[in-house]
PDBQT receptor file of N, H, CA, C and O in Angstrom, charges set to zero:
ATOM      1  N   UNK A   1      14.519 -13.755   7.681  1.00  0.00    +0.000 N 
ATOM      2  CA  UNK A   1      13.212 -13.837   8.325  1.00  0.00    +0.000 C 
ATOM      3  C   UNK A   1      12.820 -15.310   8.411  1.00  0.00    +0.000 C 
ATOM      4  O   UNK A   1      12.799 -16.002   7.393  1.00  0.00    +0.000 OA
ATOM      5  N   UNK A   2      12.514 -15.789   9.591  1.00  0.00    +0.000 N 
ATOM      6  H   UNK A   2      12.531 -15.227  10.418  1.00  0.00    +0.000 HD
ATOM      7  CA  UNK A   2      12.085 -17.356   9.848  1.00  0.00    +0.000 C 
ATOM      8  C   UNK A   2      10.437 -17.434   9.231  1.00  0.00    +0.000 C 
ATOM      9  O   UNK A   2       9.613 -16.551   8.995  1.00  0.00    +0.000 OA
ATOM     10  N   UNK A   3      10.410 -18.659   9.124  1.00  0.00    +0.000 N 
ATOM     11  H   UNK A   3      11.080 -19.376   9.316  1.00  0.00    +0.000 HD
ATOM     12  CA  UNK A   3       8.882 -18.953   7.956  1.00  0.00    +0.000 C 
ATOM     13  C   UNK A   3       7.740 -18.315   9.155  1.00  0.00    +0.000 C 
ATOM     14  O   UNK A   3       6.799 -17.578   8.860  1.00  0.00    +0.000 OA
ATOM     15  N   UNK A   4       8.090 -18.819  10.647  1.00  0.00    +0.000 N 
ATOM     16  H   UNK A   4       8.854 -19.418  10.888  1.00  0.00    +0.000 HD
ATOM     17  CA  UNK A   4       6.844 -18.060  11.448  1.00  0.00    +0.000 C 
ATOM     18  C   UNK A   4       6.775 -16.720  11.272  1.00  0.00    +0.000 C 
ATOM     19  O   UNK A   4       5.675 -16.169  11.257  1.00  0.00    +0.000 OA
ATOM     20  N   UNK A   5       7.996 -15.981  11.106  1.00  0.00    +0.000 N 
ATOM     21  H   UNK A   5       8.890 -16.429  11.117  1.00  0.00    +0.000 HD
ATOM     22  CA  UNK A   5       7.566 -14.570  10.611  1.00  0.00    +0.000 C 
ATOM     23  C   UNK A   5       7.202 -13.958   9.687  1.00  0.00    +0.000 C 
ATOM     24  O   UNK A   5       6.859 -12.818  10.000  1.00  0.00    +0.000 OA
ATOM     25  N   UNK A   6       7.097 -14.231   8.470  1.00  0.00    +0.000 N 
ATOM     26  H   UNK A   6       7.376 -15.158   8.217  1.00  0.00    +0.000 HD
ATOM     27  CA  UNK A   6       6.921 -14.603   6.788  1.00  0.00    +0.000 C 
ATOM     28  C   UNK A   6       4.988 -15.171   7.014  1.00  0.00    +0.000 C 
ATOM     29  O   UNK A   6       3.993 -14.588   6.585  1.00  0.00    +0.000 OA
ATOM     30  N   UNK A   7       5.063 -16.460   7.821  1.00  0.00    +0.000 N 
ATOM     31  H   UNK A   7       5.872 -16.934   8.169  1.00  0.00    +0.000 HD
ATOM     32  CA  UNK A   7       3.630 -16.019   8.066  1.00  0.00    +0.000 C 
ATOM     33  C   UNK A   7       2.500 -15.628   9.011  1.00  0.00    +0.000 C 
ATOM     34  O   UNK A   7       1.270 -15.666   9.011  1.00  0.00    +0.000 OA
ATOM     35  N   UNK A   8       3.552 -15.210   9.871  1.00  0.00    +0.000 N 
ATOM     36  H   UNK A   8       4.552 -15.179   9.871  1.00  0.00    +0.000 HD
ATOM     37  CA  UNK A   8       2.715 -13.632  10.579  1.00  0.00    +0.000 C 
ATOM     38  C   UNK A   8       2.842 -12.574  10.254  1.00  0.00    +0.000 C 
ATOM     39  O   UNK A   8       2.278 -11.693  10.902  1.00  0.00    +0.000 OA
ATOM     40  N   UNK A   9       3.496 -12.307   9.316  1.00  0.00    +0.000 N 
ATOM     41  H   UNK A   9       3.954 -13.023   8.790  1.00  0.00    +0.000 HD
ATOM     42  CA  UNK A   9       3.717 -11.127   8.549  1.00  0.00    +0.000 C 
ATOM     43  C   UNK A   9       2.472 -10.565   7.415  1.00  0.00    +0.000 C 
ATOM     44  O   UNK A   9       2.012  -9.431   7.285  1.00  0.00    +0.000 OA
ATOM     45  N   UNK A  10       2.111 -11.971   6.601  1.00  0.00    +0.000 N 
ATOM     46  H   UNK A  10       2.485 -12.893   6.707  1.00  0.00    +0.000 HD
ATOM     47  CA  UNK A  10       1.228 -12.149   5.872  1.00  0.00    +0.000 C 
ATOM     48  C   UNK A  10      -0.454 -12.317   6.588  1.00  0.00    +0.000 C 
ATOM     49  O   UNK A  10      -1.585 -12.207   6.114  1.00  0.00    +0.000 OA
ATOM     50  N   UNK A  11       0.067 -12.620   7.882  1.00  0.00    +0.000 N 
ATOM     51  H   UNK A  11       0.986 -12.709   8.267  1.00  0.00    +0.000 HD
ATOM     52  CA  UNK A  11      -1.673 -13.004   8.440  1.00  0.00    +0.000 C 
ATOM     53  C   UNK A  11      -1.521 -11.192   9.072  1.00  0.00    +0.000 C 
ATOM     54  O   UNK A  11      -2.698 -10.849   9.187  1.00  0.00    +0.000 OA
ATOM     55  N   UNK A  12      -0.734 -10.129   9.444  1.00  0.00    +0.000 N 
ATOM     56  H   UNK A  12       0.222 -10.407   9.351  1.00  0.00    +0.000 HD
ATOM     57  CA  UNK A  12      -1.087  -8.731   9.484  1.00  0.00    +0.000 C 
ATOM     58  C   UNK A  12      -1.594  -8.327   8.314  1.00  0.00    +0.000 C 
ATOM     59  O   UNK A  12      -2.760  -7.932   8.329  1.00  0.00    +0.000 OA
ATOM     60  N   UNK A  13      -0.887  -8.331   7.103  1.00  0.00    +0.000 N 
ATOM     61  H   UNK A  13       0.060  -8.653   7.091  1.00  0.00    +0.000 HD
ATOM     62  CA  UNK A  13      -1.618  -7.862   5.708  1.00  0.00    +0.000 C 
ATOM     63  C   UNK A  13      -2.995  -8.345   5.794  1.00  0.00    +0.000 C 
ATOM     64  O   UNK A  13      -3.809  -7.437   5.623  1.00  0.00    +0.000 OA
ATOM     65  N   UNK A  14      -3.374  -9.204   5.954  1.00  0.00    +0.000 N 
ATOM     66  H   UNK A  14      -2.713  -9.941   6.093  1.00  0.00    +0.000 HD
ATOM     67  CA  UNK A  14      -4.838  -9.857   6.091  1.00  0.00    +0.000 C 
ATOM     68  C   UNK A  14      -5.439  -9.076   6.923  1.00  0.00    +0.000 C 
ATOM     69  O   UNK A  14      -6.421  -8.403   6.609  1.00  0.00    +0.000 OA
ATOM     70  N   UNK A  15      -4.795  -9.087   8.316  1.00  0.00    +0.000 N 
ATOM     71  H   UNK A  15      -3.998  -9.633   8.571  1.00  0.00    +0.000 HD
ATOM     72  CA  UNK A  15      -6.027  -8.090   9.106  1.00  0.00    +0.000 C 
ATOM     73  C   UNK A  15      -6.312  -6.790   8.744  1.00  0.00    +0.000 C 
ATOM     74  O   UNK A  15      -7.383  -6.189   8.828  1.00  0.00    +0.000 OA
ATOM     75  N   UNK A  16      -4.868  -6.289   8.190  1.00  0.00    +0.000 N 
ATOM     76  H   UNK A  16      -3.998  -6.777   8.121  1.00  0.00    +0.000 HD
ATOM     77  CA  UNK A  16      -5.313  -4.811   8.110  1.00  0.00    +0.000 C 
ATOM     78  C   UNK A  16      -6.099  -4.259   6.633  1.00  0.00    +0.000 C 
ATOM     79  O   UNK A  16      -6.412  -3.097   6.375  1.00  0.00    +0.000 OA
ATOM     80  N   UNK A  17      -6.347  -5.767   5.572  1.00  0.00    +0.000 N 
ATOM     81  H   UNK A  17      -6.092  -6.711   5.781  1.00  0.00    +0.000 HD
ATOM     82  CA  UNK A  17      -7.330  -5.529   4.248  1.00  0.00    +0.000 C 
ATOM     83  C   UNK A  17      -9.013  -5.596   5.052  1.00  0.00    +0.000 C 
ATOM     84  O   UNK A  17     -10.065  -5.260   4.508  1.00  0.00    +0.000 OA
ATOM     85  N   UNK A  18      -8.839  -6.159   6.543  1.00  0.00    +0.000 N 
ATOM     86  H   UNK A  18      -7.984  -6.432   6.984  1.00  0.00    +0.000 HD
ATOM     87  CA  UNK A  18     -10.357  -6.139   6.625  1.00  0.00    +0.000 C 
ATOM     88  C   UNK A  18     -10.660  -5.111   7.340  1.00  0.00    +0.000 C 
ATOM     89  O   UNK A  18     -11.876  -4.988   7.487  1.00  0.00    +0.000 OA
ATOM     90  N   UNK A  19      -9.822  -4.067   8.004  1.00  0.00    +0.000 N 
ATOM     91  H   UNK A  19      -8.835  -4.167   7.885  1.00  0.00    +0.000 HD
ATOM     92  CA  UNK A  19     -10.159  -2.977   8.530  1.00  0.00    +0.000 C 
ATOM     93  C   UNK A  19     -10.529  -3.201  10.002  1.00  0.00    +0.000 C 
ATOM     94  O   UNK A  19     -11.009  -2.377  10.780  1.00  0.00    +0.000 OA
ATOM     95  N   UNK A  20     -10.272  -4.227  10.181  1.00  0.00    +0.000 N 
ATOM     96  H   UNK A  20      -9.881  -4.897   9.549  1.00  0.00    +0.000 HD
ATOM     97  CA  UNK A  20     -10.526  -4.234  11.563  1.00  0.00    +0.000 C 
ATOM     98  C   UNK A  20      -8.800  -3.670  12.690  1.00  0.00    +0.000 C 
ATOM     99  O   UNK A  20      -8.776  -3.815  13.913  1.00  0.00    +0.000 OA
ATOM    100  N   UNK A  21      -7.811  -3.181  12.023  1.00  0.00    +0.000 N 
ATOM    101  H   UNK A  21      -7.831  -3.063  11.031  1.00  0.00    +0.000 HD
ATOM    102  CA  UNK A  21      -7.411  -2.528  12.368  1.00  0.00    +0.000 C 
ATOM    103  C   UNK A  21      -6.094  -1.935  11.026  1.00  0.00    +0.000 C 
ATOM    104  O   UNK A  21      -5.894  -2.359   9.888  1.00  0.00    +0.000 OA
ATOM    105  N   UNK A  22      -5.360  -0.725  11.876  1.00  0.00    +0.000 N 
ATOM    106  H   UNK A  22      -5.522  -0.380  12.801  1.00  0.00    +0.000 HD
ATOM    107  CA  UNK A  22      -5.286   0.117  10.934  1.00  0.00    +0.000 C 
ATOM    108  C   UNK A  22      -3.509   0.278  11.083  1.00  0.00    +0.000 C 
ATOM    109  O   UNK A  22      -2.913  -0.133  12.079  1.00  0.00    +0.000 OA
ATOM    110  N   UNK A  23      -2.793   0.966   9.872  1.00  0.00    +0.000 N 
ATOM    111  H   UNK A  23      -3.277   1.300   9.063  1.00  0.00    +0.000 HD
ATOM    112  CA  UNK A  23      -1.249   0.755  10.121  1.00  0.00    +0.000 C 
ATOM    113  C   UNK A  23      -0.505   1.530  11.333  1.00  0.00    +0.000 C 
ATOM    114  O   UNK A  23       0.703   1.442  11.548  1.00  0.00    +0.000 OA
ATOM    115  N   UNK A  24      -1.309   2.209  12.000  1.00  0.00    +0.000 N 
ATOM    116  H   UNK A  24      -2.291   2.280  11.826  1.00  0.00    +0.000 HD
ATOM    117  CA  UNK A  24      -1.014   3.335  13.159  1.00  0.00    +0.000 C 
ATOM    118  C   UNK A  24      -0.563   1.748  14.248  1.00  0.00    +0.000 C 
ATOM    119  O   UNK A  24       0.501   1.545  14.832  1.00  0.00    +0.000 OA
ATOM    120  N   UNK A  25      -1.712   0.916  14.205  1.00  0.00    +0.000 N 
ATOM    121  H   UNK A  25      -2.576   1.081  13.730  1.00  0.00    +0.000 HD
ATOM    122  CA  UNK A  25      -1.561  -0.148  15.532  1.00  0.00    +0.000 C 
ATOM    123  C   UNK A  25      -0.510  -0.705  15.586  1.00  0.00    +0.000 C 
ATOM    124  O   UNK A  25       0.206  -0.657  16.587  1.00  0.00    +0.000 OA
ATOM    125  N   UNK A  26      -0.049  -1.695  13.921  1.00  0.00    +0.000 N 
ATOM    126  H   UNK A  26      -0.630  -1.734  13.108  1.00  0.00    +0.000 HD
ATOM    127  CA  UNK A  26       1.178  -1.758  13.483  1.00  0.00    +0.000 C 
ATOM    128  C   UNK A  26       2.527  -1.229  13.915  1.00  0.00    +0.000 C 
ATOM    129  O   UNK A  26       3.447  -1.877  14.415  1.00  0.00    +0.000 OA
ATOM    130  N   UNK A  27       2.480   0.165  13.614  1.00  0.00    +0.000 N 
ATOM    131  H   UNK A  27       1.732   0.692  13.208  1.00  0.00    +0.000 HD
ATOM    132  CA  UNK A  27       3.650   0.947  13.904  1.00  0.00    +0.000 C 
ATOM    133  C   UNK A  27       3.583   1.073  15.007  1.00  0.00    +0.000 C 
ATOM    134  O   UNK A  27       4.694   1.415  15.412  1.00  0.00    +0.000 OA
ATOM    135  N   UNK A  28       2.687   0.972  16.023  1.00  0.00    +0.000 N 
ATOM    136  H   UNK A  28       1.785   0.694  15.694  1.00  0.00    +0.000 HD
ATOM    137  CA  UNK A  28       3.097   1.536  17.342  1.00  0.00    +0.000 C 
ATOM    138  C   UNK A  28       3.211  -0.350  18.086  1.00  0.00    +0.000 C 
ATOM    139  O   UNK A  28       2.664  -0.380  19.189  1.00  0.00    +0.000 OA
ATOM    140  N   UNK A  29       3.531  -1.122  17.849  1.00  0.00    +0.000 N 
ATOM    141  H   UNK A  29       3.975  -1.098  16.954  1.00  0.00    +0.000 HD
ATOM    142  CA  UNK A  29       4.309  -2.158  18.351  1.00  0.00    +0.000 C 
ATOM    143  C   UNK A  29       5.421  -1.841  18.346  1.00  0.00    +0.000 C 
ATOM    144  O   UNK A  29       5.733  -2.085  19.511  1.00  0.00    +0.000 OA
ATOM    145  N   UNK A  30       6.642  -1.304  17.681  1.00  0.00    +0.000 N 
ATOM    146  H   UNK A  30       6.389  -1.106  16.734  1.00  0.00    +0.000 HD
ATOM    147  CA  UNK A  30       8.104  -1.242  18.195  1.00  0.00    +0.000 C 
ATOM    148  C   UNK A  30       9.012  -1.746  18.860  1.00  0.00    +0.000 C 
ATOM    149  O   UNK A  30       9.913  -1.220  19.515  1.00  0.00    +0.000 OA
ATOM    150  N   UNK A  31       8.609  -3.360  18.575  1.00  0.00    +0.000 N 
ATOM    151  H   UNK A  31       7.877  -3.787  18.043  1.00  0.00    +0.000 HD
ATOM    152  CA  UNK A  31       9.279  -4.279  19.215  1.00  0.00    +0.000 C 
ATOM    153  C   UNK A  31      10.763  -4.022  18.441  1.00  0.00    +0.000 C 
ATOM    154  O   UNK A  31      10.922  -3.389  17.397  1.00  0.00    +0.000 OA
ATOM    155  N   UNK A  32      11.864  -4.735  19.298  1.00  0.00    +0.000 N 
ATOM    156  H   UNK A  32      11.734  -5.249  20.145  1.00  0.00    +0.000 HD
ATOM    157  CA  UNK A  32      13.435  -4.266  19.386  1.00  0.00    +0.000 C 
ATOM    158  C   UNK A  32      13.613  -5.854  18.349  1.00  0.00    +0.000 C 
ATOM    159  O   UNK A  32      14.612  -5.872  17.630  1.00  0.00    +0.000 OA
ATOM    160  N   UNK A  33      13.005  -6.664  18.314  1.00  0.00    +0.000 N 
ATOM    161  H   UNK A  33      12.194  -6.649  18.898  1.00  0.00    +0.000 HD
ATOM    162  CA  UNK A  33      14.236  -7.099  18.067  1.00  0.00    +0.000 C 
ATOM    163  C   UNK A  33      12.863  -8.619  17.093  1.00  0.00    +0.000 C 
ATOM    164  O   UNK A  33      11.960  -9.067  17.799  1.00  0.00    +0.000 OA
ATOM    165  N   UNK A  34      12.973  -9.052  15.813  1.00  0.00    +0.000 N 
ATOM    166  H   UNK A  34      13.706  -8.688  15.240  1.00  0.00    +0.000 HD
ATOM    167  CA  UNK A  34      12.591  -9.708  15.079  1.00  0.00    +0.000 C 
ATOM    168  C   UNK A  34      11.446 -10.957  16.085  1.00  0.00    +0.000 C 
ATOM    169  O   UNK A  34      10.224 -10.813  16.048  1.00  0.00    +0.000 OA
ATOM    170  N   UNK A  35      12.115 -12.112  16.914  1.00  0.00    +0.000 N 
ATOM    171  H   UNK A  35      13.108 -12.229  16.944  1.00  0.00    +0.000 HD
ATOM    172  CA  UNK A  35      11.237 -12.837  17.465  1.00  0.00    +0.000 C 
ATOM    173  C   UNK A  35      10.114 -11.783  18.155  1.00  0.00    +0.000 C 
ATOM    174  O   UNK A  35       9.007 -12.278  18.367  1.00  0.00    +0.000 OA
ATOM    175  N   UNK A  36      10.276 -10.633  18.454  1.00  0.00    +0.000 N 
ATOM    176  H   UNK A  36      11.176 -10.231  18.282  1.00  0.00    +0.000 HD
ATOM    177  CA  UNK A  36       9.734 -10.122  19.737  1.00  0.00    +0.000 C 
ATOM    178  C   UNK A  36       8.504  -9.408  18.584  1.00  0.00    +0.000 C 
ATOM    179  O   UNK A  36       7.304  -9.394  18.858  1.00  0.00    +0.000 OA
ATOM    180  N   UNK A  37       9.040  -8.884  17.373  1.00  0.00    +0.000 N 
ATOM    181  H   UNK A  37      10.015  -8.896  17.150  1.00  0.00    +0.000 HD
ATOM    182  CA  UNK A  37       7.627  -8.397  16.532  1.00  0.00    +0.000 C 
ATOM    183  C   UNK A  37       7.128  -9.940  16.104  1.00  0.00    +0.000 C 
ATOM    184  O   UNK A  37       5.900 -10.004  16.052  1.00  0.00    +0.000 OA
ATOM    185  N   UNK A  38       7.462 -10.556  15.949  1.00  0.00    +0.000 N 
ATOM    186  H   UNK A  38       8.460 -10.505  15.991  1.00  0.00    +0.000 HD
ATOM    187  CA  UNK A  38       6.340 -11.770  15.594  1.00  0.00    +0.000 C 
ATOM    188  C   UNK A  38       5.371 -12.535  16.778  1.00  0.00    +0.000 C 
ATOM    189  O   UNK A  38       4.396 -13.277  16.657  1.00  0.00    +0.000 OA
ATOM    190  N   UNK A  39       5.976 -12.094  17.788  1.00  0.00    +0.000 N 
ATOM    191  H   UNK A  39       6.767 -11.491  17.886  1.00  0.00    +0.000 HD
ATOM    192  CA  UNK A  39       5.378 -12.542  18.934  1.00  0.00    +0.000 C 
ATOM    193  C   UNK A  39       4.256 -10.948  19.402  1.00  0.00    +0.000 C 
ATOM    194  O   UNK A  39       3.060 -11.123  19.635  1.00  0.00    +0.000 OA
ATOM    195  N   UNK A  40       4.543 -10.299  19.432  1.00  0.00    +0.000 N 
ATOM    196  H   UNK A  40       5.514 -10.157  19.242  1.00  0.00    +0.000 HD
ATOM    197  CA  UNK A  40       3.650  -8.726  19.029  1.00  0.00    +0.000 C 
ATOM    198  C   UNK A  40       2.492  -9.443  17.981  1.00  0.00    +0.000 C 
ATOM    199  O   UNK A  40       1.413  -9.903  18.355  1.00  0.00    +0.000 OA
ATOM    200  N   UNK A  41       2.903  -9.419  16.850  1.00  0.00    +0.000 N 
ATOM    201  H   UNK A  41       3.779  -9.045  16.546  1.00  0.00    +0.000 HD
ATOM    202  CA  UNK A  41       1.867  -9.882  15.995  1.00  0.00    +0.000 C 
ATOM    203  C   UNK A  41       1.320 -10.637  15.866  1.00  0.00    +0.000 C 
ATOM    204  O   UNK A  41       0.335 -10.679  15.129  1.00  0.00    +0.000 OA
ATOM    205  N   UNK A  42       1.687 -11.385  16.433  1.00  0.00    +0.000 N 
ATOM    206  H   UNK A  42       2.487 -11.351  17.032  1.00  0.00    +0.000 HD
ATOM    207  CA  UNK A  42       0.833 -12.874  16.871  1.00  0.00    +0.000 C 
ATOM    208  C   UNK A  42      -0.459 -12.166  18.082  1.00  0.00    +0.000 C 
ATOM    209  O   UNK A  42      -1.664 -12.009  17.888  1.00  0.00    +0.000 OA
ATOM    210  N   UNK A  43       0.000 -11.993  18.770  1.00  0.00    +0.000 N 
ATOM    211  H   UNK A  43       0.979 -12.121  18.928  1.00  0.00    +0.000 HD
ATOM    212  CA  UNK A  43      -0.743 -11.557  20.476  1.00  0.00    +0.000 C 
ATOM    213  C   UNK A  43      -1.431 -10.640  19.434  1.00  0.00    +0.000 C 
ATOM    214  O   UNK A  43      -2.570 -11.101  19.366  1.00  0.00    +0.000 OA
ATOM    215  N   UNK A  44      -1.365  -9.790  18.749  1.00  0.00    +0.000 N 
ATOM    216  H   UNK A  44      -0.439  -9.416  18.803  1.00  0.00    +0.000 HD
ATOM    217  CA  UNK A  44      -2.304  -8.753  18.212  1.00  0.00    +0.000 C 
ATOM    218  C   UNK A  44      -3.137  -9.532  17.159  1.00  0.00    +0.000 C 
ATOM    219  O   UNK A  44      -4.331  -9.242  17.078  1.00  0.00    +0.000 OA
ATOM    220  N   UNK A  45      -2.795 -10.179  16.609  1.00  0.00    +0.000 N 
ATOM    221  H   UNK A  45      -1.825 -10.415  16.674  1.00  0.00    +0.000 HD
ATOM    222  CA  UNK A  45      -3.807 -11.071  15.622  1.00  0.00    +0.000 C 
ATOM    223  C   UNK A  45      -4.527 -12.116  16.534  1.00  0.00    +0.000 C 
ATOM    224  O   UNK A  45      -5.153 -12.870  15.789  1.00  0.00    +0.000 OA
ATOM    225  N   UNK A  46      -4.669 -12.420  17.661  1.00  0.00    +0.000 N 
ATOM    226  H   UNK A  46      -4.160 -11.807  18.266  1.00  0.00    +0.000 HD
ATOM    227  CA  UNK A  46      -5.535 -13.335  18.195  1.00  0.00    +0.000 C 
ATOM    228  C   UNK A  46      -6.497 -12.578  18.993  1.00  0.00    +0.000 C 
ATOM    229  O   UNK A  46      -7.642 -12.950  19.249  1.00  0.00    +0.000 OA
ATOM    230  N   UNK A  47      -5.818 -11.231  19.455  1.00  0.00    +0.000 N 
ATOM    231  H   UNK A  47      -4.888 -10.928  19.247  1.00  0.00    +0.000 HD
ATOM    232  CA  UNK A  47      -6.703 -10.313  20.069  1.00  0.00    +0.000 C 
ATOM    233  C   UNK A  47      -7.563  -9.594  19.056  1.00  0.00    +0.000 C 
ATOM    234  O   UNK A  47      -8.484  -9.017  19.633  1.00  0.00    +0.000 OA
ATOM    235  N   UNK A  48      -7.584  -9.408  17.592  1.00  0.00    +0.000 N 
ATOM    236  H   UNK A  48      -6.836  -9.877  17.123  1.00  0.00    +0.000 HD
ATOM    237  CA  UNK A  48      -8.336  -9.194  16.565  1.00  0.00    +0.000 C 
ATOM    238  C   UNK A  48      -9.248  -9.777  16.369  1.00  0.00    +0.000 C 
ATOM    239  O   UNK A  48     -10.368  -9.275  16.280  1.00  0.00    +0.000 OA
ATOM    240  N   UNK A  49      -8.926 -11.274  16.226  1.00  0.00    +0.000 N 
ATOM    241  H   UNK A  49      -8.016 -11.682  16.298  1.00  0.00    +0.000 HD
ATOM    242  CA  UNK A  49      -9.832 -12.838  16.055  1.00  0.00    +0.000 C 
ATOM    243  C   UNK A  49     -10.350 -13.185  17.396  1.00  0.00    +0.000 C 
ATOM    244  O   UNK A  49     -11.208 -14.068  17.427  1.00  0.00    +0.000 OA
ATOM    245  N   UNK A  50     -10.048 -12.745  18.297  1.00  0.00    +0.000 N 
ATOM    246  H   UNK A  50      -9.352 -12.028  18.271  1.00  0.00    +0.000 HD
ATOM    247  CA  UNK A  50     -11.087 -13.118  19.391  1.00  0.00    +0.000 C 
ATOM    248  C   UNK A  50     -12.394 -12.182  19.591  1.00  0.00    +0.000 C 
ATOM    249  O   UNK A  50     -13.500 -12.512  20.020  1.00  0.00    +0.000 OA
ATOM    250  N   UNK A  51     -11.767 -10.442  18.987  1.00  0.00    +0.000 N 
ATOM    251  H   UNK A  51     -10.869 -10.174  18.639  1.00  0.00    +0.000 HD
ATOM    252  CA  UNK A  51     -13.179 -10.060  18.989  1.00  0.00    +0.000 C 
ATOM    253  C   UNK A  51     -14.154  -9.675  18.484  1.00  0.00    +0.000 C 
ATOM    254  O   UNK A  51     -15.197  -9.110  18.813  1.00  0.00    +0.000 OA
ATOM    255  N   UNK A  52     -13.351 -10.324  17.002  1.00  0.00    +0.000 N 
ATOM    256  H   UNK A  52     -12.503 -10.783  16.735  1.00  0.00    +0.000 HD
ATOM    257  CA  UNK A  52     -14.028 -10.229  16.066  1.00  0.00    +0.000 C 
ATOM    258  C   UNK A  52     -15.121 -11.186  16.040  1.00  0.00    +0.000 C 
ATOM    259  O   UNK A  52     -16.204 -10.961  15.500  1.00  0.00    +0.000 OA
ATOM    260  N   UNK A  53     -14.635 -12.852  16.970  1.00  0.00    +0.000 N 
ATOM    261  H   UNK A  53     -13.756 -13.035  17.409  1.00  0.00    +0.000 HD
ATOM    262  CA  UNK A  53     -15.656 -13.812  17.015  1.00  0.00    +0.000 C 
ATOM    263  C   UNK A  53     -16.558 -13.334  17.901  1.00  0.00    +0.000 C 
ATOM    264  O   UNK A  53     -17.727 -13.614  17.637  1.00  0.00    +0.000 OA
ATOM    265  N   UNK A  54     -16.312 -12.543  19.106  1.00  0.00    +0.000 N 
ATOM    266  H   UNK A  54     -15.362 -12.315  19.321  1.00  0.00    +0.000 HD
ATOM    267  CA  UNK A  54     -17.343 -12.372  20.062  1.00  0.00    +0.000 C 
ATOM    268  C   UNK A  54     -18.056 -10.986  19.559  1.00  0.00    +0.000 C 
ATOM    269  O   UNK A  54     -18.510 -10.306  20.479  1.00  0.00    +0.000 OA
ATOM    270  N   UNK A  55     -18.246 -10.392  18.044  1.00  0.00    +0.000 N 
ATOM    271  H   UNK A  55     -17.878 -10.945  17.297  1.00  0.00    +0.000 HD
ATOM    272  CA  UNK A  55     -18.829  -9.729  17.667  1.00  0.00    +0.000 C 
ATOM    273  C   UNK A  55     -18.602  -8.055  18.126  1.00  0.00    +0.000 C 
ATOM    274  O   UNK A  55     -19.340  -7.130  17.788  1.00  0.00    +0.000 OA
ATOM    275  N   UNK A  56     -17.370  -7.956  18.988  1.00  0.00    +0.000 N 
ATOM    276  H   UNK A  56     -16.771  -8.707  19.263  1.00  0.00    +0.000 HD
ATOM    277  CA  UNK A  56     -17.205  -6.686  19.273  1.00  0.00    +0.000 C 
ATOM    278  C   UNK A  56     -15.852  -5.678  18.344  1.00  0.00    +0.000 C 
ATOM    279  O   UNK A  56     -15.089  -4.784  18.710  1.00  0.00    +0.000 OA
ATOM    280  N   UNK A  57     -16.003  -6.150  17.467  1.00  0.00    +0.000 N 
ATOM    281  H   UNK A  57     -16.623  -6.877  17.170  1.00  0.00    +0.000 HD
ATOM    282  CA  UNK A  57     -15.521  -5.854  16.043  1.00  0.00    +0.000 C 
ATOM    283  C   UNK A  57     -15.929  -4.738  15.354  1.00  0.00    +0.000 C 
ATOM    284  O   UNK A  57     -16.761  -5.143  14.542  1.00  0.00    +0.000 OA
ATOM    285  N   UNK A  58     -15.803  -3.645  15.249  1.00  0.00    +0.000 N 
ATOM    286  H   UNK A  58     -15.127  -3.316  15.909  1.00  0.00    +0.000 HD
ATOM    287  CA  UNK A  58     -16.063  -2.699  14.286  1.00  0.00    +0.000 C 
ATOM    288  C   UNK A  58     -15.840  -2.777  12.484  1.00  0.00    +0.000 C 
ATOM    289  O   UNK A  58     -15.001  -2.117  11.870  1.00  0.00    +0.000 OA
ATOM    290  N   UNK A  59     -16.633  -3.567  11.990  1.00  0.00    +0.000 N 
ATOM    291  H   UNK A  59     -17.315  -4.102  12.489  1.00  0.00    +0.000 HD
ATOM    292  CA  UNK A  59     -16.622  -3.990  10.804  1.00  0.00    +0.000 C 
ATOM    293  C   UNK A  59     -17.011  -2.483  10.023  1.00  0.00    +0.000 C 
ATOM    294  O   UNK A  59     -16.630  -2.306   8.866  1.00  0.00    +0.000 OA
ATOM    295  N   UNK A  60     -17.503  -1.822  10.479  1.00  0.00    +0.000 N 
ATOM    296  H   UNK A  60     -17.812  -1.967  11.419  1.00  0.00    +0.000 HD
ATOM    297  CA  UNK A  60     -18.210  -0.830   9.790  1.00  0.00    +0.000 C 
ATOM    298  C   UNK A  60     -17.788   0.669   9.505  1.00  0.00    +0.000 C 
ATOM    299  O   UNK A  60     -18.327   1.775   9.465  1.00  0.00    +0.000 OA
ATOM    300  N   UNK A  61     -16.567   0.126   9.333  1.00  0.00    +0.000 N 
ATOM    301  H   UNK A  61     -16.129  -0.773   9.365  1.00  0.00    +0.000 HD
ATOM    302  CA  UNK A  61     -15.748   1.852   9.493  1.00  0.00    +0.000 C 
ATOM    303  C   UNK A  61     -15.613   2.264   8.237  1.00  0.00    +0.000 C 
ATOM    304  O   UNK A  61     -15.593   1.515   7.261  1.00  0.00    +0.000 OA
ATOM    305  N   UNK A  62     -15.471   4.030   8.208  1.00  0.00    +0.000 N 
ATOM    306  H   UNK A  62     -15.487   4.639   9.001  1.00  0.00    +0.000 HD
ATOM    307  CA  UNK A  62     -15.787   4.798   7.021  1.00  0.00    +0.000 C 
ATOM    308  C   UNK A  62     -14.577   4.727   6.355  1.00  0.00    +0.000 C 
ATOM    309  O   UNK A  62     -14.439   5.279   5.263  1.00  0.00    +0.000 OA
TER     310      UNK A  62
C-alpha cells in the first residue's frame, strides 16, 4: 500500500467516526484496482468536506 493510500485510508476511518457517512458508502465504491480506491476515496472525502462546510451535512443522525 503506497503512503497516499495508508493516508486516505485513515482520513475514511475519520469520516466514518463522524457519521457523516456510513460503511454501506464505503463498500459500494468497488473500485478494481488499489490507485483507483484511493482516488474513490479521495473524490468521496472532499465531497464529505465540501458539504459539510456548506452546512448541508447531516450531523444529527440517530
Amino acid at each position: 500500500m503506497t503512503e497516499a493510500a495508508v493516508m486516505c485510508f485513515q482520513e475514511s476511518k475519520q469520516l466514518r467516526s463522524t457519521g457523516l457517512v456510513d460503511e454501506e458508502t464505503f463498500d459500494a465504491l468497488g473500485a478494481a484496482s488499489s490507485d483507483a480506491r484511493y482516488s474513490e476515496t479521495r473524490n468521496l472525502f472532499r465531497w464529505v468536506w465540501n458539504r459539510y462546510l456548506a452546512g448541508q451535512a447531516d450531523t444529527h443522525r440517530p
